[in-house]
C-alpha positions as CSV (number, residue, x, y, z in Angstrom):
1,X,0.0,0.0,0.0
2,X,2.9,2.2,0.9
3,X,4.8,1.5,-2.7
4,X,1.5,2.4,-4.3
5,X,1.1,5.5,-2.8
6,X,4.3,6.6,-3.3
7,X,3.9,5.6,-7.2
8,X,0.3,7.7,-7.5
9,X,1.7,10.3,-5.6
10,X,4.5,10.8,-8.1
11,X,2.1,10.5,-10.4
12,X,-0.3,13.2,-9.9
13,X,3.0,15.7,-9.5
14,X,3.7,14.5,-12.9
15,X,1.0,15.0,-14.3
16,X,0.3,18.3,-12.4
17,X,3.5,19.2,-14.2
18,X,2.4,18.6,-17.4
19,X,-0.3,20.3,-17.1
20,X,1.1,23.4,-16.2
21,X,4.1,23.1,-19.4
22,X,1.0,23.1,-21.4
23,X,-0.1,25.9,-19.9
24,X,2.9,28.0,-20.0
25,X,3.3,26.4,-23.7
26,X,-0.7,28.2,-24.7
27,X,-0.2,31.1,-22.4
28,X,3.3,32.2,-24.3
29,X,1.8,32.3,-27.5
30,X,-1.3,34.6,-26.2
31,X,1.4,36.8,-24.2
32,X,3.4,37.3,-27.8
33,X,0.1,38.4,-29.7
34,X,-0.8,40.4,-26.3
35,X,2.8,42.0,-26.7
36,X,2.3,43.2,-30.8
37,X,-1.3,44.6,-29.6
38,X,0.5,46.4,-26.9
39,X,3.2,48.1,-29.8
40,X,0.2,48.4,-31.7
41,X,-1.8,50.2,-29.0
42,X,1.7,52.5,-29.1
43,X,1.4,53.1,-32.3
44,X,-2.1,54.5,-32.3
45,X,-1.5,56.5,-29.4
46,X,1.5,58.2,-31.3
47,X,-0.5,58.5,-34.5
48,X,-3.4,60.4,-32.4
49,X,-0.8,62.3,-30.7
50,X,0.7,64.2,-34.3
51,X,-2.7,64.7,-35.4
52,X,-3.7,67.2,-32.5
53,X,-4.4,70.6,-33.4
54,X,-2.1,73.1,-31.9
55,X,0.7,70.8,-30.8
56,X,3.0,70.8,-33.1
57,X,5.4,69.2,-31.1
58,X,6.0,66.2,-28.6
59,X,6.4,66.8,-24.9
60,X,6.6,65.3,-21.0
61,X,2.9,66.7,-20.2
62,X,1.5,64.0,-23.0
63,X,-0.4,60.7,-22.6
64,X,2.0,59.0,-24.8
65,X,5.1,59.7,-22.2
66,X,3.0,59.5,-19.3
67,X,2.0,62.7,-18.5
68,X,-1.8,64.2,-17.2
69,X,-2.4,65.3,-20.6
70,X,-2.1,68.6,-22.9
71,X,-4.4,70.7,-23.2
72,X,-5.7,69.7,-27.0
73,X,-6.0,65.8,-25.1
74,X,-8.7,66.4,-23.3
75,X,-11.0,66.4,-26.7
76,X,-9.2,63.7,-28.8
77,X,-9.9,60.2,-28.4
78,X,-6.9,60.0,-25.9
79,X,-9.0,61.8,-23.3
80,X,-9.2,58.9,-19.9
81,X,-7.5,56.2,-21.7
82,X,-4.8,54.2,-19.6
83,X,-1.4,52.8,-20.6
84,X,-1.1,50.7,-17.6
85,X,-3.4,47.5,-16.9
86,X,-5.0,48.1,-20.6
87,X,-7.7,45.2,-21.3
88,X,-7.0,42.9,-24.2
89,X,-8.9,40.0,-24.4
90,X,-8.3,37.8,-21.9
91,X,-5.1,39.5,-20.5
92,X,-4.0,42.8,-20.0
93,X,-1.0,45.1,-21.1
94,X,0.7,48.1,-19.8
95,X,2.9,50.1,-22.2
96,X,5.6,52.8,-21.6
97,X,6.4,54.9,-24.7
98,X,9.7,56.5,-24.2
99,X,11.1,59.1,-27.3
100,X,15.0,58.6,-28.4
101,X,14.9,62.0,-29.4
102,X,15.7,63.0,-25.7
103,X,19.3,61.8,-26.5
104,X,22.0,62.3,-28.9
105,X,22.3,60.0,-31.6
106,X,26.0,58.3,-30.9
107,X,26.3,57.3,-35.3
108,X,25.9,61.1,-36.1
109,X,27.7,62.3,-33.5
110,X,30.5,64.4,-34.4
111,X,34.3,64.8,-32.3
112,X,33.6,68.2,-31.1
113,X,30.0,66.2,-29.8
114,X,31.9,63.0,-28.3
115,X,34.5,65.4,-26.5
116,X,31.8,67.7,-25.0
117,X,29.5,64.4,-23.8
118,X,33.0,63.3,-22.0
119,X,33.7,66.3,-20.7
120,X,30.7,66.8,-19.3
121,X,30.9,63.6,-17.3
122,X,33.9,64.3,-16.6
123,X,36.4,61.9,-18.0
124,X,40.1,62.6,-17.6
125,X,41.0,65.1,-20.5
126,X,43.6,62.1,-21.8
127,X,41.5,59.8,-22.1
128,X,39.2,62.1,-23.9
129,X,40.9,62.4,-27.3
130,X,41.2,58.4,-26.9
131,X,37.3,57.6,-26.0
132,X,36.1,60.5,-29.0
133,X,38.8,58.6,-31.9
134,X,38.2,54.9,-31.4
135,X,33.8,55.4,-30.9
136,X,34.5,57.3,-34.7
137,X,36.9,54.6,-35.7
138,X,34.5,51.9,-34.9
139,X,31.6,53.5,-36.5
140,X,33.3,54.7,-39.8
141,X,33.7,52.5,-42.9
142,X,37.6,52.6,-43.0
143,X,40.3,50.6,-41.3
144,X,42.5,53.9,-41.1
145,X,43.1,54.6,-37.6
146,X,42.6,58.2,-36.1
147,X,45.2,60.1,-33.9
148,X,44.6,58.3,-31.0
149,X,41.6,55.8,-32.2
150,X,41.8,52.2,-32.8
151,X,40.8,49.9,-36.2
152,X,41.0,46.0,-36.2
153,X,44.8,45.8,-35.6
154,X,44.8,46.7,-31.9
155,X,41.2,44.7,-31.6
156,X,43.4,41.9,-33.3
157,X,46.0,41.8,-30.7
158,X,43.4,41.8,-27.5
159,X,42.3,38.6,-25.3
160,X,39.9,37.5,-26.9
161,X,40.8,39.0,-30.4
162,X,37.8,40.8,-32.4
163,X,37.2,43.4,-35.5
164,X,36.3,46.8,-35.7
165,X,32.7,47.0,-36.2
166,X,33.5,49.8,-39.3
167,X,29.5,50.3,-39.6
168,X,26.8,51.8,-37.5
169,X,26.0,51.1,-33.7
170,X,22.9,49.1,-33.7
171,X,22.8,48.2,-29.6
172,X,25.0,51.0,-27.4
173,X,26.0,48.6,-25.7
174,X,28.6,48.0,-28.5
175,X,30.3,50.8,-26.8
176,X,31.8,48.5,-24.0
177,X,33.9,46.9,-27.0
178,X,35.7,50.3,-27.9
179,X,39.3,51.3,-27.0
180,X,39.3,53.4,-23.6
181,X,35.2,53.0,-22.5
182,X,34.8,51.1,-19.0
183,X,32.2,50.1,-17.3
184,X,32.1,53.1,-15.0
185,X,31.9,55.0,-18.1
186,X,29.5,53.3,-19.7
187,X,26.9,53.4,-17.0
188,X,28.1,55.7,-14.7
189,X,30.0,54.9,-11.2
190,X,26.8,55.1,-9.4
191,X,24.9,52.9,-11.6
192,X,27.7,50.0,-10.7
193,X,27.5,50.1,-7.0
194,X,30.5,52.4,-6.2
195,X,29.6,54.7,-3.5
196,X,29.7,58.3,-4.7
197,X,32.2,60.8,-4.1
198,X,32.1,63.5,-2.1
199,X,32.8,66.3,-4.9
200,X,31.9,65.1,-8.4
201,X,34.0,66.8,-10.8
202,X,32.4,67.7,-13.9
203,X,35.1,69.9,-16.4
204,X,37.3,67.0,-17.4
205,X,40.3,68.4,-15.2
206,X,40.6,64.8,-14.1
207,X,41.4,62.8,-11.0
208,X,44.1,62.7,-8.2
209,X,46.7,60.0,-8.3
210,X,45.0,57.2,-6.9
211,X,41.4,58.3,-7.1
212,X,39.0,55.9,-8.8
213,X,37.0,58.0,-11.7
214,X,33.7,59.4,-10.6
215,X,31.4,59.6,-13.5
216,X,27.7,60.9,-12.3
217,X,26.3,60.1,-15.2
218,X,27.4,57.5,-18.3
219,X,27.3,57.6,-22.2
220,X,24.4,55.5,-21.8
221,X,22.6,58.7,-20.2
222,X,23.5,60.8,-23.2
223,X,23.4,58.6,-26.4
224,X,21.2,56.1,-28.3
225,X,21.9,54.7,-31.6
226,X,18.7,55.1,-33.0
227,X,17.2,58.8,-33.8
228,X,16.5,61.4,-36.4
229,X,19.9,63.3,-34.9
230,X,18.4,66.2,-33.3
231,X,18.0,66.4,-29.7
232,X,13.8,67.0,-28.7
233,X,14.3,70.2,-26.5
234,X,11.2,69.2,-24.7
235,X,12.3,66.0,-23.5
236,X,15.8,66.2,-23.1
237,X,17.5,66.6,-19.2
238,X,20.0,68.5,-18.9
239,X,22.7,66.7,-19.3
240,X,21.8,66.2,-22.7
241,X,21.0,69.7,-23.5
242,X,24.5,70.5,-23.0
243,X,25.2,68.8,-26.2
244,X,23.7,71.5,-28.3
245,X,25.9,74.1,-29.3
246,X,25.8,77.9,-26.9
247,X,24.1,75.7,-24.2
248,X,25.5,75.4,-20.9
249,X,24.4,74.1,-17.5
250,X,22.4,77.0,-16.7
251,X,21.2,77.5,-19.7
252,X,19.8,73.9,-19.5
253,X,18.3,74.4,-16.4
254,X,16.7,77.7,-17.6
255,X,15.2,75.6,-20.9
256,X,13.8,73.1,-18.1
257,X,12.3,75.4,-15.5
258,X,10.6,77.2,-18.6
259,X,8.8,74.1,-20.1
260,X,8.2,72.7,-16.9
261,X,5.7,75.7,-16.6
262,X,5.1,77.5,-12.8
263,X,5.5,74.4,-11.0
264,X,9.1,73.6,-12.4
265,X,8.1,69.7,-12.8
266,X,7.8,68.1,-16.4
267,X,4.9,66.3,-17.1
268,X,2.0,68.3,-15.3
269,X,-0.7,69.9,-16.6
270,X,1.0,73.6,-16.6
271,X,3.9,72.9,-18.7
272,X,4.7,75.0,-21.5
273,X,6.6,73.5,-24.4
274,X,8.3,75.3,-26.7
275,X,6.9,75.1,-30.2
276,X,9.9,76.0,-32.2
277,X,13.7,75.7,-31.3
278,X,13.8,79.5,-32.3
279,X,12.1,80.2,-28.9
280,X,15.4,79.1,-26.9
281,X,16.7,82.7,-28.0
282,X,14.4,84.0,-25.3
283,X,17.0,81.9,-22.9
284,X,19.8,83.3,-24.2
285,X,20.9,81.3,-26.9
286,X,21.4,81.9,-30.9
287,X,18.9,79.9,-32.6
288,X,19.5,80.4,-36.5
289,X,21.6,78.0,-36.6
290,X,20.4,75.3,-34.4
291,X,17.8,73.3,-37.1
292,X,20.5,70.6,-37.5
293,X,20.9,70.1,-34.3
294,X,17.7,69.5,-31.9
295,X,13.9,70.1,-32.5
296,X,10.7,69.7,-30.4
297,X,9.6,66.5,-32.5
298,X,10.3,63.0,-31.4
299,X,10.4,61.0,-34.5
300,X,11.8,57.8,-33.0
301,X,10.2,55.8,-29.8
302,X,11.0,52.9,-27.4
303,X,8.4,51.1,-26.2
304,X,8.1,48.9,-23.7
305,X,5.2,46.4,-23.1
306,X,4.3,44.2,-20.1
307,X,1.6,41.1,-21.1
308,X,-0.5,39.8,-18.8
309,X,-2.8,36.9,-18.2
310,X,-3.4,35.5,-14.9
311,X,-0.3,34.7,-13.2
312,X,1.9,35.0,-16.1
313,X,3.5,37.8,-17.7
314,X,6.7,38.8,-20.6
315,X,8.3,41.4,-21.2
316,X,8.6,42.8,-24.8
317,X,10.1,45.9,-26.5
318,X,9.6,47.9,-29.8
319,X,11.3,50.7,-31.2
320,X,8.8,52.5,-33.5
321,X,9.6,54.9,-36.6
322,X,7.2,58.0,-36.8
323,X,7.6,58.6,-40.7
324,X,4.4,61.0,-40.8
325,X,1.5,61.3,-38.2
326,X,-0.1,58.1,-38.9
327,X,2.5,56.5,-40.6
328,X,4.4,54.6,-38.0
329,X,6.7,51.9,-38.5
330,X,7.7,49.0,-36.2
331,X,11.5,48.7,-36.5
332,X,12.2,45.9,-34.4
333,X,10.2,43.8,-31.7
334,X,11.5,41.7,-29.1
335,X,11.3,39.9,-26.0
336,X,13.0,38.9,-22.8
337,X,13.9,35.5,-22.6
């Protein structure tokens, strides 16, 4: 009686087991089509976003990035809807739209662009001319080395050996495989569990013998390989607004506190965007010439997506292409394994 019971015991949990594989095995394939409705949710949302009269631009106080809503919102079909816990079906997805545009673009970037990102986050002025020449050498089509860059014959002679990419960065992360970027540098020292100086140091004067580097921010913060090359003024911190020529640290706070509105947060109902970058020579800086370099259109988005049904959830990600107001293309989708 005792060897049975055993037996049926191990049994049932078998079978139990099975049960639930085939359960995960139907519920994965409902999550995936969950996920594409959730990108395609985004897209919709970004579609009825650009076709809003009298907001010509994209900002922090919209329902696509999660704001309370403009004021043109509150008559468009966006008016109350939700991006989190949004009813599909049986299941449920929550999406987070986040624009690309609030970065710089690290394939267009220029030296001059490189060297001020590093300086900014304060990386030892020799290892700036080092960092700013091997990120071009990796991106450009050559195998001609610059000044103090790298091409495929110092890759070559590395442990384990590896080429220059010599095209586009398609994932940043690519970055970590360049002559001169660490880890610090990549995320930032606080975003690797070093405890944080006492005085950050921010002009790129460098460190004292035997200091580790302090970066308070990394290139991650600033750059993104995938954007129309023009910095969105309205979505941008102000790190990142310090890439655009004639802006400096105050004059990125002054561009923030302004479109933040009276309460000086982004994202409430009494910001104030700008509509044009000709506005920021109200702030103090000379605007005819800034067209190439930021805007207050978001033309490229991340989006994030978290399906649901009953116990079970995945993670998925999207980055869309806004070609036009409604047209919106889905560059690439993917999931968390």
């Amino acid at each position: 009686i005792f060897v049975l019971s055993v037996l049926a015991a191990a049994f049932s949990l078998e079978m139990k087991v099975e049960t639930r594989l085939a359960q995960n095995s139907g519920s994965d394939q409902q999550l995936f089509w969950l996920g594409r409705s959730g990108v395609e949710l985004a897209r919709w949302v970004l579609a009825q976003e650009a076709s809003i009269p009298g907001e010509p631009y994209d900002s922090l106080n919209q329902i696509w990035a999660g704001g309370s809503g403009s004021p043109g919102e509150t008559n468009s079909p966006l008016a109350g809807i939700s991006l989190d816990n949004y009813a599909i079906g049986n299941g449920t997805v929550s999406i987070k739209i986040t624009d690309l545009e609030r970065k710089a673009n690290i394939n267009t970037a220029s030296q001059l662009e490189l060297q001020q990102a590093l300086t900014l986050m304060g990386v030892d002025a020799d290892d700036i001319s080092v960092v700013s020449d091997s990120i071009l050498d990796w991106i450009d089509a050559d195998d001609a080395p610059r000044m103090a860059g790298a091409e495929s014959d110092y890759y070559q002679g590395l442990n384990p050996p590896y080429y220059a990419k010599n095209a586009p960065i398609d994932d940043l992360s690519e970055l970590l495989l360049v002559k001169g970027v660490t880890q610090e540098m990549y995320w930032g020292s606080n975003a690797t569990n070093h405890p944080p100086s006492k005085f950050q140091h921010q002009l790129g004067f460098g460190t004292a013998p035997g200091q580790e580097p302090d970066y308070p921010f990394g290139l991650v913060d600033l750059f993104t390989p995938f954007s129309n090359g023009r910095i969105n003024i309205n979505t941008a911190d102000t790190n990142v607004l310090q890439m655009i020529p004639g802006v400096d640290a105050a004059t990125a706070e002054t561009i923030v506190q302004q479109r933040a509105g009276p309460d000086g947060v982004d994202g409430t109902e009494d910001d104030t965007p700008f509509r044009s970058p000709n506005q920021l020579s109200a702030v103090g800086v000379n605007a005819s010439q800034l067209g190439n370099y930021c805007g207050v259109r978001s033309s490229t988005f991340e989006v994030k997506v978290t399906a649901t049904i009953g116990d079970y959830h995945r993670d998925f990600t999207a980055i869309l292409f806004r070609n036009s107001g409604t047209d919106i293309e889905i560059l690439s989708f993917y999931w968390d394994q």
